[in-house]
LUMVEX-802506 format. One record per atom (N, C-alpha, C): y, x, z; residue number from 1; residue in one letter. Coordinates in steps of 0.05 Angstrom, whole numbers. Example, Ala and Ser with C-alpha at 12.3 -4.5 7.8 and 13.67 -1.06 7.14 Angstrom:
REM residues 2
<rec <-114; 264; 156>; 1; A>
<rec <-90; 246; 156>; 1; A>
<rec <-66; 264; 156>; 1; A>
<rec <-45; 257; 142>; 2; S>
<rec <-21; 273; 143>; 2; S>
<rec <1; 258; 157>; 2; S>
This chain:
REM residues 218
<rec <-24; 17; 0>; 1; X>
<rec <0; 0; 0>; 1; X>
<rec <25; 18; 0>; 1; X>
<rec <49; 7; -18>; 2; X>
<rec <68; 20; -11>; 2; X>
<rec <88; 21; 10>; 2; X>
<rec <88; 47; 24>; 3; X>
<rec <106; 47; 47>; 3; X>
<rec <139; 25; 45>; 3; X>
<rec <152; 30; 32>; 4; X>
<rec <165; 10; 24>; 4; X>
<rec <173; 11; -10>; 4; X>
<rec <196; -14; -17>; 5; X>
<rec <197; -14; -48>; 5; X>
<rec <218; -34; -39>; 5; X>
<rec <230; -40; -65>; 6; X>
<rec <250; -52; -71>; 6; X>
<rec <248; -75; -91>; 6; X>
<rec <261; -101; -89>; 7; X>
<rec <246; -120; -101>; 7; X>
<rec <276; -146; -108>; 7; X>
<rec <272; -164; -113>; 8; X>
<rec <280; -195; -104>; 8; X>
<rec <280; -212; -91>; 8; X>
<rec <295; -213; -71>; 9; X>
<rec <294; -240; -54>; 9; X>
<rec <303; -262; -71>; 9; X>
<rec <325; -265; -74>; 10; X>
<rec <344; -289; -98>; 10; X>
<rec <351; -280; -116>; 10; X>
<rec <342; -288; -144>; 11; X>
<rec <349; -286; -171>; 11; X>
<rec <387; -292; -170>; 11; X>
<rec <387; -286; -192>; 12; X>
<rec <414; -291; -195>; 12; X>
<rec <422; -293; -224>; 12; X>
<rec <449; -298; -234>; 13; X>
<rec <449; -298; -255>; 13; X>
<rec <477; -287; -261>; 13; X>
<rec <486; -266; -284>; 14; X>
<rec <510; -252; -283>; 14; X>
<rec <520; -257; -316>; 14; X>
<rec <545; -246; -325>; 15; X>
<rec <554; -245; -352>; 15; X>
<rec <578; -234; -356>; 15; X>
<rec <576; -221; -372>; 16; X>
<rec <595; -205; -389>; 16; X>
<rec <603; -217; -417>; 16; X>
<rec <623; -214; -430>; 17; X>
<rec <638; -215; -455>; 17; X>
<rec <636; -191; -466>; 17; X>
<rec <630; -183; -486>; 18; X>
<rec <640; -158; -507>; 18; X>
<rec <641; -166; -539>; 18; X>
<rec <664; -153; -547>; 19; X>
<rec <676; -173; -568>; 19; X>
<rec <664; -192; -578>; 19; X>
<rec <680; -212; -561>; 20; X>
<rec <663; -239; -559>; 20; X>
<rec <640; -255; -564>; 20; X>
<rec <625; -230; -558>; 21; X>
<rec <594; -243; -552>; 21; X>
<rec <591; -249; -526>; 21; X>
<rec <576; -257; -511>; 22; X>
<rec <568; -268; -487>; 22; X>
<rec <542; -256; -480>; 22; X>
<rec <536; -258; -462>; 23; X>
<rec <507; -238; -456>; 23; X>
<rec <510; -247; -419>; 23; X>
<rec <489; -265; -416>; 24; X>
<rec <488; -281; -398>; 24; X>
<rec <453; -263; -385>; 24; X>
<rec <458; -263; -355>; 25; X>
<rec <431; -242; -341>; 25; X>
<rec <418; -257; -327>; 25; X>
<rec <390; -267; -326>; 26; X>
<rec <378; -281; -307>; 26; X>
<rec <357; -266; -296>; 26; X>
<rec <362; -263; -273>; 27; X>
<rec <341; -247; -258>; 27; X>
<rec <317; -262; -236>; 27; X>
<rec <293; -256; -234>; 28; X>
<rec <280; -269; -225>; 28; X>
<rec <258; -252; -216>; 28; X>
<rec <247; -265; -181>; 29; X>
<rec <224; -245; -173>; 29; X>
<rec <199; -251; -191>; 29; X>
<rec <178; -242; -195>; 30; X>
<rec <156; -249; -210>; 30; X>
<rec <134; -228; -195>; 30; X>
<rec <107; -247; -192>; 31; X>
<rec <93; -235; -180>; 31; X>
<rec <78; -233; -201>; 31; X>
<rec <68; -241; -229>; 32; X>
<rec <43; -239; -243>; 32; X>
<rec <59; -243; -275>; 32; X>
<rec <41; -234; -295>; 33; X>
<rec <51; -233; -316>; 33; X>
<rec <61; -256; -331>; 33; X>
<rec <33; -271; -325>; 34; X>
<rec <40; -307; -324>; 34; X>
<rec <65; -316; -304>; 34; X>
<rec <77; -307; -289>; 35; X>
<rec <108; -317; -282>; 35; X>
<rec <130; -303; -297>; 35; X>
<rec <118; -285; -310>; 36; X>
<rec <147; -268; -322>; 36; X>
<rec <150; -284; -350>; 36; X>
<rec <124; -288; -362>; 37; X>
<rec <124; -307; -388>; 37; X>
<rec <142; -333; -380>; 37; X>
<rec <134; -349; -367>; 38; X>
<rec <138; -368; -366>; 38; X>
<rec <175; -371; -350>; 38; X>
<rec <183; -361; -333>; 39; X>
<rec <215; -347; -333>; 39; X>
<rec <217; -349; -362>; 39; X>
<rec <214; -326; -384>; 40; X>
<rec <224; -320; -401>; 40; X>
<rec <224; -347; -417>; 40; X>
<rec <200; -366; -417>; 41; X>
<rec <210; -385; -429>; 41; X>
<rec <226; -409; -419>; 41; X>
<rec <229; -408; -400>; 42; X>
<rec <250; -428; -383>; 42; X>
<rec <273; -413; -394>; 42; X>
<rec <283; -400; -394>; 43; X>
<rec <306; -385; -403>; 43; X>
<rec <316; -395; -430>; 43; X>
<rec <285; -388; -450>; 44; X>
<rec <297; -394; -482>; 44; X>
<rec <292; -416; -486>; 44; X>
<rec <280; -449; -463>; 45; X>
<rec <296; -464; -474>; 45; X>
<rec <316; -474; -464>; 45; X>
<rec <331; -468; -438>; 46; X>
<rec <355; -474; -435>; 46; X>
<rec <377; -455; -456>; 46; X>
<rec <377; -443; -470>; 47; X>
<rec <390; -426; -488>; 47; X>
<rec <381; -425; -511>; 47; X>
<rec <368; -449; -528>; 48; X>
<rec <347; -452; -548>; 48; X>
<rec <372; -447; -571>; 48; X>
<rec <392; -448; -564>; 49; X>
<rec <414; -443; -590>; 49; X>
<rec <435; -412; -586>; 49; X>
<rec <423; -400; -571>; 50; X>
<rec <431; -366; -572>; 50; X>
<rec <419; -346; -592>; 50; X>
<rec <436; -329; -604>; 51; X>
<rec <426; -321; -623>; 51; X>
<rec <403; -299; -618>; 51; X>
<rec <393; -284; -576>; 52; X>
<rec <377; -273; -578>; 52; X>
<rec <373; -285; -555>; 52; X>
<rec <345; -278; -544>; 53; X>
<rec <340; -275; -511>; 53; X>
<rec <324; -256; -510>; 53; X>
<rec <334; -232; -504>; 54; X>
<rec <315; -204; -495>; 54; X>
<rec <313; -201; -469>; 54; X>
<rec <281; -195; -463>; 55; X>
<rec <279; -193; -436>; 55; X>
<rec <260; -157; -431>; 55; X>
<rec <256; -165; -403>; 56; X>
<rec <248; -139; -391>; 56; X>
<rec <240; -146; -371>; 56; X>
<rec <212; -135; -360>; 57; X>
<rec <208; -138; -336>; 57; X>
<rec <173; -121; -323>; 57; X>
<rec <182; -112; -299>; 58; X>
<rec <158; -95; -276>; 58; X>
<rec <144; -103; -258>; 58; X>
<rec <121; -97; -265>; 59; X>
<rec <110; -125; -236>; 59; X>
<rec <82; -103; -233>; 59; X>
<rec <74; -101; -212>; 60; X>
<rec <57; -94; -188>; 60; X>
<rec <64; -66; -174>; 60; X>
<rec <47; -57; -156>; 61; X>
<rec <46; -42; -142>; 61; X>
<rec <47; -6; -144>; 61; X>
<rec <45; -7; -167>; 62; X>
<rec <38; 22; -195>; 62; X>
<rec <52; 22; -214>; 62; X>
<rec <69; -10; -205>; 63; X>
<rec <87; -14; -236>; 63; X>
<rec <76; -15; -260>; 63; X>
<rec <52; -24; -260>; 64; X>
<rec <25; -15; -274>; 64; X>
<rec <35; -40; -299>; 64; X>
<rec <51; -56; -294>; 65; X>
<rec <54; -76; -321>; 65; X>
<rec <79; -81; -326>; 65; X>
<rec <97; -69; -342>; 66; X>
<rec <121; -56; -354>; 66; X>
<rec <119; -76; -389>; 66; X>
<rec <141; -92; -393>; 67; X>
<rec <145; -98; -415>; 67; X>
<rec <177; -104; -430>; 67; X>
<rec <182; -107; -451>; 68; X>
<rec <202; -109; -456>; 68; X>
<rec <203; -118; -484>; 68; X>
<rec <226; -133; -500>; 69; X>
<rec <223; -142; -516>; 69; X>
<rec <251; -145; -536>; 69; X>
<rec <265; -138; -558>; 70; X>
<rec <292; -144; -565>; 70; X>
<rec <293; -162; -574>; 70; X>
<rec <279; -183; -582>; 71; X>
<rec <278; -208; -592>; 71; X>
<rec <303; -208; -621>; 71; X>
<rec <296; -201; -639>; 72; X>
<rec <308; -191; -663>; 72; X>
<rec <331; -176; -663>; 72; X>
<rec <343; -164; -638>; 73; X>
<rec <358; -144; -641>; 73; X>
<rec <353; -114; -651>; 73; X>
<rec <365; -101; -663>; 74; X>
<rec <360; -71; -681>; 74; X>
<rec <333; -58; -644>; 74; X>
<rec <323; -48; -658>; 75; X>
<rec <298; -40; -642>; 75; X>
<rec <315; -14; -626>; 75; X>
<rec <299; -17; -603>; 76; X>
<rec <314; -3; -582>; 76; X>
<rec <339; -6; -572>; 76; X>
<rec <348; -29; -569>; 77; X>
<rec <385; -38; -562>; 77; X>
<rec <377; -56; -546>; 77; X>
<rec <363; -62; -539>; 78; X>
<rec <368; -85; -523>; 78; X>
<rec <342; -75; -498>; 78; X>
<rec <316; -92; -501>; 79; X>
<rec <288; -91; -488>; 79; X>
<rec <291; -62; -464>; 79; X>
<rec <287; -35; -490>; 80; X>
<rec <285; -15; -478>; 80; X>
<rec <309; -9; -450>; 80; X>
<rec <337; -11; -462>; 81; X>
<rec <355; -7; -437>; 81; X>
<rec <359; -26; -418>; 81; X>
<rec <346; -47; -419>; 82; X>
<rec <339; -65; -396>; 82; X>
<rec <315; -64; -383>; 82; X>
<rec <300; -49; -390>; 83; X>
<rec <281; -40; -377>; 83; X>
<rec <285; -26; -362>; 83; X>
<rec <303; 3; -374>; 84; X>
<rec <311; 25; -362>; 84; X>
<rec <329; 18; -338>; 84; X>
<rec <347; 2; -331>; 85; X>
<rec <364; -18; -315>; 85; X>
<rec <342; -3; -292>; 85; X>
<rec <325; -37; -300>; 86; X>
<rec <293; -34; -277>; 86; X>
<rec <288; -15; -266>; 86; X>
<rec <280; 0; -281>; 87; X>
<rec <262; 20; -274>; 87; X>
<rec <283; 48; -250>; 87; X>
<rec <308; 55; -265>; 88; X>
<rec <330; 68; -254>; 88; X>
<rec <339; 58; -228>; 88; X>
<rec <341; 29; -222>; 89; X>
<rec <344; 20; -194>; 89; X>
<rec <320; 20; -183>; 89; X>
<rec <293; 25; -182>; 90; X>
<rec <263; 25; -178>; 90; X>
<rec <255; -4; -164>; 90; X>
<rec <253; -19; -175>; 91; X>
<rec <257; -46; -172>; 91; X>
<rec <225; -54; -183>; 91; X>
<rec <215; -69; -162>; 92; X>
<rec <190; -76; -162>; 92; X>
<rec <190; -104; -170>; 92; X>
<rec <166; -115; -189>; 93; X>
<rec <166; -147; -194>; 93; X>
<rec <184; -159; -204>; 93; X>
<rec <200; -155; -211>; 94; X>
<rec <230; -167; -218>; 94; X>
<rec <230; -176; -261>; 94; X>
<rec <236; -188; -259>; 95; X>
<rec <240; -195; -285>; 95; X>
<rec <278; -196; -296>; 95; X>
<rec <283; -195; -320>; 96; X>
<rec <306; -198; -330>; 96; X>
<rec <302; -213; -357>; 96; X>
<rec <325; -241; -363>; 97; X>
<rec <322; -246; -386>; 97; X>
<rec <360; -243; -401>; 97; X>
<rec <362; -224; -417>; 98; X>
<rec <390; -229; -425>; 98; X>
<rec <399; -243; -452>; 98; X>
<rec <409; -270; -444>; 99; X>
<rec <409; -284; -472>; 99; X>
<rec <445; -270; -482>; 99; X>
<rec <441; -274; -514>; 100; X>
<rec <465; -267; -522>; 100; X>
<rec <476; -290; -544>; 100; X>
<rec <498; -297; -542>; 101; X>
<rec <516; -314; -557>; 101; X>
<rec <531; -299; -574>; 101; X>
<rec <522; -290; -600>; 102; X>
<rec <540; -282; -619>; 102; X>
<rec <569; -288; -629>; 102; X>
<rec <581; -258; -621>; 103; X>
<rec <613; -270; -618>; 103; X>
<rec <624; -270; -647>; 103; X>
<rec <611; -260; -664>; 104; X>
<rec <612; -257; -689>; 104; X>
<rec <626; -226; -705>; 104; X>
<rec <630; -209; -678>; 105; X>
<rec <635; -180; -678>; 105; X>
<rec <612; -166; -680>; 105; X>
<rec <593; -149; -699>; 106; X>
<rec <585; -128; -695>; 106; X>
<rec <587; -104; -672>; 106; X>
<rec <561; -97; -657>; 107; X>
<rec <572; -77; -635>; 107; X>
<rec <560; -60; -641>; 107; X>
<rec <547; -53; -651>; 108; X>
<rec <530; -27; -670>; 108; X>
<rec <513; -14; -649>; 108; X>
<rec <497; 1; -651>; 109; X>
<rec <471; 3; -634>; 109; X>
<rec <481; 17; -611>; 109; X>
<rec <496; 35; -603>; 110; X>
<rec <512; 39; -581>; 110; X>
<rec <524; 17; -558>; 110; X>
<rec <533; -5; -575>; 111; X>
<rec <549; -14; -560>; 111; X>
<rec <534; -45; -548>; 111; X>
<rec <507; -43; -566>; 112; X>
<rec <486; -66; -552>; 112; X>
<rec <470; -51; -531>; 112; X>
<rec <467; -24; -534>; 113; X>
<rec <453; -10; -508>; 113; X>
<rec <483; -20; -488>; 113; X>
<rec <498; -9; -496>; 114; X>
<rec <517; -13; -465>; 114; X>
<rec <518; -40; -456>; 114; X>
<rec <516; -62; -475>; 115; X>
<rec <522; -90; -464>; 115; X>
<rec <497; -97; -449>; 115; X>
<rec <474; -91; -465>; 116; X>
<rec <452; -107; -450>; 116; X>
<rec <456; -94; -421>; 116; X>
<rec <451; -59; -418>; 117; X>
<rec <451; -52; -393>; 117; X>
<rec <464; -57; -376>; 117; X>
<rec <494; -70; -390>; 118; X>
<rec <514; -73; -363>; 118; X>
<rec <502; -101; -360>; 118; X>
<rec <497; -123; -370>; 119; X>
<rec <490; -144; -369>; 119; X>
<rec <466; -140; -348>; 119; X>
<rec <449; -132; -354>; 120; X>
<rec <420; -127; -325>; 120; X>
<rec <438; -119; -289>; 120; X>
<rec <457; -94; -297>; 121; X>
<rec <470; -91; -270>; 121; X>
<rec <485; -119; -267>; 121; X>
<rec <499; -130; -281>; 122; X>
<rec <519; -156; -278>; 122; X>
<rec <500; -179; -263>; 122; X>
<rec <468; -176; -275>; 123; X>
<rec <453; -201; -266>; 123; X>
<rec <444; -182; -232>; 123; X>
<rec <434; -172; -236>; 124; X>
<rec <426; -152; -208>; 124; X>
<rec <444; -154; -179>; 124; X>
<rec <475; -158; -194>; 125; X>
<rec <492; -154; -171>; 125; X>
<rec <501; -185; -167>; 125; X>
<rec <492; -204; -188>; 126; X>
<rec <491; -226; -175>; 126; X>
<rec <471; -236; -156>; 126; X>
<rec <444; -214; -152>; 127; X>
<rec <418; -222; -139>; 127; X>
<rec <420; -213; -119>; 127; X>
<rec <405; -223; -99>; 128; X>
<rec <392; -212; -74>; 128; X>
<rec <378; -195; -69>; 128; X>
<rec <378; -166; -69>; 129; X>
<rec <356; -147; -68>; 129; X>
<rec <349; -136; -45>; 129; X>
<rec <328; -132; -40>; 130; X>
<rec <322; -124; -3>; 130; X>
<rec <304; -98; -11>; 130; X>
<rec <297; -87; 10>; 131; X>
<rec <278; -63; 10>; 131; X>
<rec <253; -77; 27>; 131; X>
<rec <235; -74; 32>; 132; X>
<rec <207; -87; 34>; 132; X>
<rec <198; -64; 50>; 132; X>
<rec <198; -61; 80>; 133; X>
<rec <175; -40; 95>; 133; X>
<rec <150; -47; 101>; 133; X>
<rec <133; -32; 92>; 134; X>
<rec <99; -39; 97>; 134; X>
<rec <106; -32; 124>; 134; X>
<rec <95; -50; 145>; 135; X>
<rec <96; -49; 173>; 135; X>
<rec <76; -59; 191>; 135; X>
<rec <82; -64; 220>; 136; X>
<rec <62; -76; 247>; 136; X>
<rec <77; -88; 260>; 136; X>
<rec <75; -111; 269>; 137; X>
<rec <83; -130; 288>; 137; X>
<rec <63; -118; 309>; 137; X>
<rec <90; -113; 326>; 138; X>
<rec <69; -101; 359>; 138; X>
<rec <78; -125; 382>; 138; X>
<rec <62; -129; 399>; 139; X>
<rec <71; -142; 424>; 139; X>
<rec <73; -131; 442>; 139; X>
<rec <91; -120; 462>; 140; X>
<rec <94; -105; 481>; 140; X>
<rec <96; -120; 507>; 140; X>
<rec <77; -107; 531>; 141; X>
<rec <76; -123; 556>; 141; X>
<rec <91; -116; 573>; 141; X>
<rec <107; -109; 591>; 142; X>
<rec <119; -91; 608>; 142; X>
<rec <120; -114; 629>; 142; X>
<rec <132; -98; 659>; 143; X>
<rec <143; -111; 669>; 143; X>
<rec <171; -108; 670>; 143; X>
<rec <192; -119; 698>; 144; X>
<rec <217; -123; 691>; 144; X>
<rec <228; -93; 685>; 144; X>
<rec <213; -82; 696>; 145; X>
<rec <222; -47; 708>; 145; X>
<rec <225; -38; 685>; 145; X>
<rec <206; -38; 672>; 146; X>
<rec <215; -31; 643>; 146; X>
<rec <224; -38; 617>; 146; X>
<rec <233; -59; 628>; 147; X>
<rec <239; -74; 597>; 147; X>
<rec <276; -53; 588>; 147; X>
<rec <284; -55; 605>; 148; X>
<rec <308; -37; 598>; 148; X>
<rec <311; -10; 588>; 148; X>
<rec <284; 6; 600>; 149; X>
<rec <280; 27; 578>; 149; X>
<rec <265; 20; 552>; 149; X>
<rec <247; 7; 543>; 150; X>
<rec <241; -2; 520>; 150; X>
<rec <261; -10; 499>; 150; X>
<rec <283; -25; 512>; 151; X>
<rec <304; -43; 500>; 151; X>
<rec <319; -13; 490>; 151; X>
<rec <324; 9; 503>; 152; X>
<rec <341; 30; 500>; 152; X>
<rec <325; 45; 478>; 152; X>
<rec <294; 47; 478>; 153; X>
<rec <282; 60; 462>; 153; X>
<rec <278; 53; 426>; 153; X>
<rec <279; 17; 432>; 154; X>
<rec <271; 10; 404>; 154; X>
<rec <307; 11; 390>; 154; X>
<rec <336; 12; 410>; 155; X>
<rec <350; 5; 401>; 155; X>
<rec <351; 37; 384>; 155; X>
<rec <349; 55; 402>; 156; X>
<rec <357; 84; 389>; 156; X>
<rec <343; 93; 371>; 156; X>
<rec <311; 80; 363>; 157; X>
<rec <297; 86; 329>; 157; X>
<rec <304; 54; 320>; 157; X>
<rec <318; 43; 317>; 158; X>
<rec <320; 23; 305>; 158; X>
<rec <300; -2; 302>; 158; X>
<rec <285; -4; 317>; 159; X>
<rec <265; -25; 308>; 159; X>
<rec <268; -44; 324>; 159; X>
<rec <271; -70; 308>; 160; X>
<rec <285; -92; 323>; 160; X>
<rec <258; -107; 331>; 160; X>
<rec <272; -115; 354>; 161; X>
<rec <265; -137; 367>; 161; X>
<rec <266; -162; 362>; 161; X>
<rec <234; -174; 367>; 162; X>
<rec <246; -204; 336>; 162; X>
<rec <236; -233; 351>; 162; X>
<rec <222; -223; 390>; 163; X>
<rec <219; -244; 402>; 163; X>
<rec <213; -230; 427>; 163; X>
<rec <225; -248; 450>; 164; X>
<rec <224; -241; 477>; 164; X>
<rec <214; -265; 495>; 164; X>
<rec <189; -257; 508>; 165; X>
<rec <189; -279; 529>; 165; X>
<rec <190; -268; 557>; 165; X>
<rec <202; -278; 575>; 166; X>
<rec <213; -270; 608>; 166; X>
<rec <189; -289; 624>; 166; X>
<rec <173; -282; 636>; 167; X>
<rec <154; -300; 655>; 167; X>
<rec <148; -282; 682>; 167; X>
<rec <135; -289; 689>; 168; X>
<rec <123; -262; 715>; 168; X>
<rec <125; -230; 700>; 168; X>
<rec <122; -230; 675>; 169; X>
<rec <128; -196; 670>; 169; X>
<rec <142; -205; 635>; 169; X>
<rec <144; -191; 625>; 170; X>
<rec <159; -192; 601>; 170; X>
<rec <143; -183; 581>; 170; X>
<rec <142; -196; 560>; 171; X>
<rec <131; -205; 528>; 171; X>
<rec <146; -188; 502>; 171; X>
<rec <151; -168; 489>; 172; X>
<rec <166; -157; 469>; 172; X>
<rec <154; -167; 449>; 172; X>
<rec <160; -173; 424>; 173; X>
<rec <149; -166; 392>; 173; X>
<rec <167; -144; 378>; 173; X>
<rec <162; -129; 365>; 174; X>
<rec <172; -109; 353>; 174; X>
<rec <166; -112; 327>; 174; X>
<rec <181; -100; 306>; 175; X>
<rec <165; -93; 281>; 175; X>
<rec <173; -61; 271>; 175; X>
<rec <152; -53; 271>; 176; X>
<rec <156; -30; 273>; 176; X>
<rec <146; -18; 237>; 176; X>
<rec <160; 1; 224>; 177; X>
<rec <139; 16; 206>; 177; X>
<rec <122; 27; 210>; 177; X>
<rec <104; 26; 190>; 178; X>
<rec <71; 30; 187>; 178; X>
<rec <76; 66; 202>; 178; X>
<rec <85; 72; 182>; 179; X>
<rec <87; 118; 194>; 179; X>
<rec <91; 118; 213>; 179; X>
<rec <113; 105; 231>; 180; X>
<rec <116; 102; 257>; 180; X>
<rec <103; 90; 277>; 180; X>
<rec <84; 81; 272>; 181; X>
<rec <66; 62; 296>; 181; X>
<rec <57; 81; 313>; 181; X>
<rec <47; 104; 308>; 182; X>
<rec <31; 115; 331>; 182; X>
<rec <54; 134; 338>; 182; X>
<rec <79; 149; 332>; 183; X>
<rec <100; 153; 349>; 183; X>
<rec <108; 139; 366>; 183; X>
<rec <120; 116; 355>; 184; X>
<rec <123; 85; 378>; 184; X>
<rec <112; 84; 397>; 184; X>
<rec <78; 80; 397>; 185; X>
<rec <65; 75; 416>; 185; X>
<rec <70; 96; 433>; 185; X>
<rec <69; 124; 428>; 186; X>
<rec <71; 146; 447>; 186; X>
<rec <101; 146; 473>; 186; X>
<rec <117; 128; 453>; 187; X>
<rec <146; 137; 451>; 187; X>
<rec <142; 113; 484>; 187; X>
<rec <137; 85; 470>; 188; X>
<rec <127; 69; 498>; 188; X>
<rec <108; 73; 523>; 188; X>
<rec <89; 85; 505>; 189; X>
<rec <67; 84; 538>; 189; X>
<rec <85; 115; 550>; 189; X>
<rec <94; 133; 540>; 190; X>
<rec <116; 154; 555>; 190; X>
<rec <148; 143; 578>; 190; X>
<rec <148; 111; 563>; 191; X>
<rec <175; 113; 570>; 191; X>
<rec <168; 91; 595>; 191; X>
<rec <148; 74; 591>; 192; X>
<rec <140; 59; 625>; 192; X>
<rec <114; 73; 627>; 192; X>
<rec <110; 107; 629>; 193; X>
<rec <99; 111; 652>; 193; X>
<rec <69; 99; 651>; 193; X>
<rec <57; 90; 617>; 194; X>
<rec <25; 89; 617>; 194; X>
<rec <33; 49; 627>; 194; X>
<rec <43; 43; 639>; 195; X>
<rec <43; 15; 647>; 195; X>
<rec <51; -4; 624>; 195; X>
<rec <51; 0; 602>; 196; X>
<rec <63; -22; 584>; 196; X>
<rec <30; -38; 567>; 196; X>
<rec <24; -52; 566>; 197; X>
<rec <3; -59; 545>; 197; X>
<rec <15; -55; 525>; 197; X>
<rec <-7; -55; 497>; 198; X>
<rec <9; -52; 468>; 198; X>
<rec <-8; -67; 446>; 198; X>
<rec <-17; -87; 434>; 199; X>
<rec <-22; -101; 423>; 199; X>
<rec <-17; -103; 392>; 199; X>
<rec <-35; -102; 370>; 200; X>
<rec <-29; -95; 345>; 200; X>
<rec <-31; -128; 339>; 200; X>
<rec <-16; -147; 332>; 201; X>
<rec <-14; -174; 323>; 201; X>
<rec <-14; -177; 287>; 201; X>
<rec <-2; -159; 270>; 202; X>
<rec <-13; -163; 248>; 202; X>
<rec <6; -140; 226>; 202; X>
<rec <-7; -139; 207>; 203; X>
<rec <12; -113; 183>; 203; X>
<rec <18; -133; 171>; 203; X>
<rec <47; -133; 160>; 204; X>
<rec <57; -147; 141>; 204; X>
<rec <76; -121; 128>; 204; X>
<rec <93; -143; 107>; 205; X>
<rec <117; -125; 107>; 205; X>
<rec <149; -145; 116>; 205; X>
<rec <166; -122; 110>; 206; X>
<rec <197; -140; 132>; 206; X>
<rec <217; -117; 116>; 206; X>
<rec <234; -141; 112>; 207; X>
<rec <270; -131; 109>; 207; X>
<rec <289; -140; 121>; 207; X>
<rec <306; -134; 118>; 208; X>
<rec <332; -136; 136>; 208; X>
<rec <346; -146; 108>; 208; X>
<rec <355; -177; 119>; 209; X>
<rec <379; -186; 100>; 209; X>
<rec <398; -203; 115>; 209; X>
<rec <425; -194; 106>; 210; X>
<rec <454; -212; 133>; 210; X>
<rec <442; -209; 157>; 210; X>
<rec <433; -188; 165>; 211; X>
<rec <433; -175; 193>; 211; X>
<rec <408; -190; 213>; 211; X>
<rec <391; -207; 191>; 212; X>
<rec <366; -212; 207>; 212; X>
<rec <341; -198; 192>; 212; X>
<rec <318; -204; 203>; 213; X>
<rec <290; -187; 194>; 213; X>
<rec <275; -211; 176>; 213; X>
<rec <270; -212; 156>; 214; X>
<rec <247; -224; 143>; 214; X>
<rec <219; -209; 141>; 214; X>
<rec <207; -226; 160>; 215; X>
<rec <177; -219; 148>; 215; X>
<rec <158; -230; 110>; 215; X>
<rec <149; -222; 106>; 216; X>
<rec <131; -220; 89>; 216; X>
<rec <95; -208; 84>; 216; X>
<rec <74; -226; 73>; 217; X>
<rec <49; -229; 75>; 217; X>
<rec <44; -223; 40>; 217; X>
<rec <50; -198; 45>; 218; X>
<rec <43; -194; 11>; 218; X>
<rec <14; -183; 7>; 218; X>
């Protein structure tokens, strides 16, 4: 599994003008090849009267299924540098479809590499992108004694705290990265003194988006 990667939370959709063509970006997560097809055709028929829809798009773990397409644009202007987009931000699963509205200007093969590519960043920075850590949900036992060095420990490596219960002794969840789990553990049973239980509850993966944690069961 990969330690972490970079992906799609929320598609988005972006656009640029260049002499007055239009070049409209729809971005979308895709887990299988069969969702990247089927995107691409939701796309060309809401846009069934644009004069292209070139797409691009990466999907698994190895990046192992890479495609791209100019859909009658001069070969290599379009597909390829929207791929390259992808691939240069290292963007996992993600699909792009860029339709274009012919402005009736010629942009000559230079200047459809620059549109499509700016068009992929234009759709990108209208999306949601998160980083994805392969990780462990730990449950930590302590009592009161220690919950305040724990609280000091996960604050200073960063690993948040994502549920607390207070009863006769105290309840942590953590989510910690995968590399780091057995530092952690050391870092806790060192800091209450062998007294903390430590509990492996499940591997997922988790990002941080607007300052909370999403888990994920990929």
């Amino acid at each position: 599994m990969l330690e972490q990667y970079k992906t799609i939370y929320e598609g988005g959709e972006g656009e640029i003008t260049e002499k007055k063509s239009r070049f409209i970006a729809a971005v979308r997560l895709v887990k299988s090849e069969e969702e990247a097809l089927s995107f691409i055709e939701e796309v060309r028929k809401k846009h069934w009267n644009a004069a292209h829809n070139c797409y691009a798009y990466v999907i698994g773990q190895r990046k192992e299924t890479m495609r791209c397409s100019d859909d009658g644009e001069p070969s290599g202007t379009a597909g390829k540098p929207m791929l390259d987009v992808l691939l240069g931000e290292d963007l996992y699963d993600t699909a792009v479809v860029v339709t274009r509205y012919f402005g009736g200007t010629l942009l000559g093969t230079g200047g459809l590499v620059r549109a499509y590519s700016k068009a992929v960043q234009e759709g990108l920075a209208c999306s949601r992108v998160i980083t994805k850590h392969h990780g462990i949900l730990l449950e930590i036992g302590t009592d009161y004694n220690g919950v305040g060095k724990l609280q000091y420990l996960f604050g200073q490596r960063g690993i948040p705290i994502t549920d607390s219960q207070y009863t006769e002794n105290v309840k942590l969840q953590v989510l910690v990265p995968k590399s780091e789990e057995n530092p952690i553990k050391k870092a806790v049973t060192e800091a209450t003194n062998g007294r903390a239980s430590i509990t492996d509850l499940k591997e997922l993966y988790f990002a941080a988006l607007d300052g909370e944690y999403l888990t994920f069961h990929d």
